[in-house]
N, C-alpha and C positions, 0 to 999 in steps of 0.2 A: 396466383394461387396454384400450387400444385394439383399436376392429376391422380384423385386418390390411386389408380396404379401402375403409379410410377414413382421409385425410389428420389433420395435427394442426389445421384447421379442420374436421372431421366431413366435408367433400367426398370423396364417393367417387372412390377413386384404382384404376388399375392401373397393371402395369410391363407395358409393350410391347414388344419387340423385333424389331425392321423393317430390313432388309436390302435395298438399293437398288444396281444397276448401273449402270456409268459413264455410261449413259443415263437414269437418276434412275426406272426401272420399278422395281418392287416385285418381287426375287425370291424373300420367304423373311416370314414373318410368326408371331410366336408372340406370340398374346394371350390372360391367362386369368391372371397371376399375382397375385399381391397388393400392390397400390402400396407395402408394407413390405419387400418382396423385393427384395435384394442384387441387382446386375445380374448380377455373378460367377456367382450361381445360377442364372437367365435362361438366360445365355449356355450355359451349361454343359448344361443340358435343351434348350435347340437344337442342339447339339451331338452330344449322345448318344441323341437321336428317330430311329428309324430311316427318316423321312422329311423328316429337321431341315435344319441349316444346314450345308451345304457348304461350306466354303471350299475354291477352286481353286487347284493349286498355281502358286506364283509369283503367286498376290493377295493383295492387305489390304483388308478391311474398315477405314474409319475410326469406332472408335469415341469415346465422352466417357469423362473422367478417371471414371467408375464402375466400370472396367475395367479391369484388368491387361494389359501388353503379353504376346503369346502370341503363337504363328506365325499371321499370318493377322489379328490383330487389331493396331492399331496407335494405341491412344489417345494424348492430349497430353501434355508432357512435364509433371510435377507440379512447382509451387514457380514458376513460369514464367509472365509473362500470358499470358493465354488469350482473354479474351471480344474480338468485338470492338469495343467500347464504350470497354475500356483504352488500345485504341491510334488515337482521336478527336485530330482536332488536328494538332498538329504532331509528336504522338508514335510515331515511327516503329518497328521492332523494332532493339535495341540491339545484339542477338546473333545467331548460328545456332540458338539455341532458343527466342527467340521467333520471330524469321520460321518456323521451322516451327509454330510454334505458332496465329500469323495465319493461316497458310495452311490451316492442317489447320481452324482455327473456321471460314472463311471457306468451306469444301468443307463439311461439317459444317451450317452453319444453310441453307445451299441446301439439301441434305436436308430435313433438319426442317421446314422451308416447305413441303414437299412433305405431311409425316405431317399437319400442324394447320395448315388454310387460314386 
């Protein structure tokens, strides 16, 4: 059986979850999980810490399809292109769910540039 952390190439892994303002500051930080752990359960012990993650009423956090939409959390829509690598070229979004979907990667990897320089 593997060790919950470590990846399926033996690299040690964790799950982080990092919560960033419209200003790209770091409001909220929970590290310490096991790279095997669901985000679902992440989120959920940020959540119910009694010095955890807030969400504000009338925000959304954007989070990645590892997530369930909930109040306040607002992932991409599934079945739908997502990255933005898909839509290279002349491939532009065909629908309302992928242009949400462009948009919501495109808000999303600006973040993440932020957690891994």
């Amino acid at each position: 059986m593997q060790d919950r952390f470590r990846g399926r190439k033996s690299i040690p892994i964790q799950n982080v979850l990092a919560a960033v303002d419209s200003d790209l500051r770091f409001i909220y930080v929970l590290a310490g999980w096991e790279g095997s752990a669901h985000d679902s359960y992440v989120l959920q012990d940020a959540l119910s810490r009694p010095n955890g993650l807030k969400i504000p009423e009338g925000k959304i956090f954007l989070a990645d399809a590892g997530y369930a939409a909930r109040p306040g959390i607002l992932p991409p829509y599934r079945g739908v292109r997502y990255h933005l690598k898909e839509y290279r070229g002349a491939r532009e979004p065909e629908n309302p769910r992928e242009l949400f979907n462009h948009r919501h990667s495109s808000l999303r990897t600006t973040v993440e540039e932020h957690l891994v320089p």
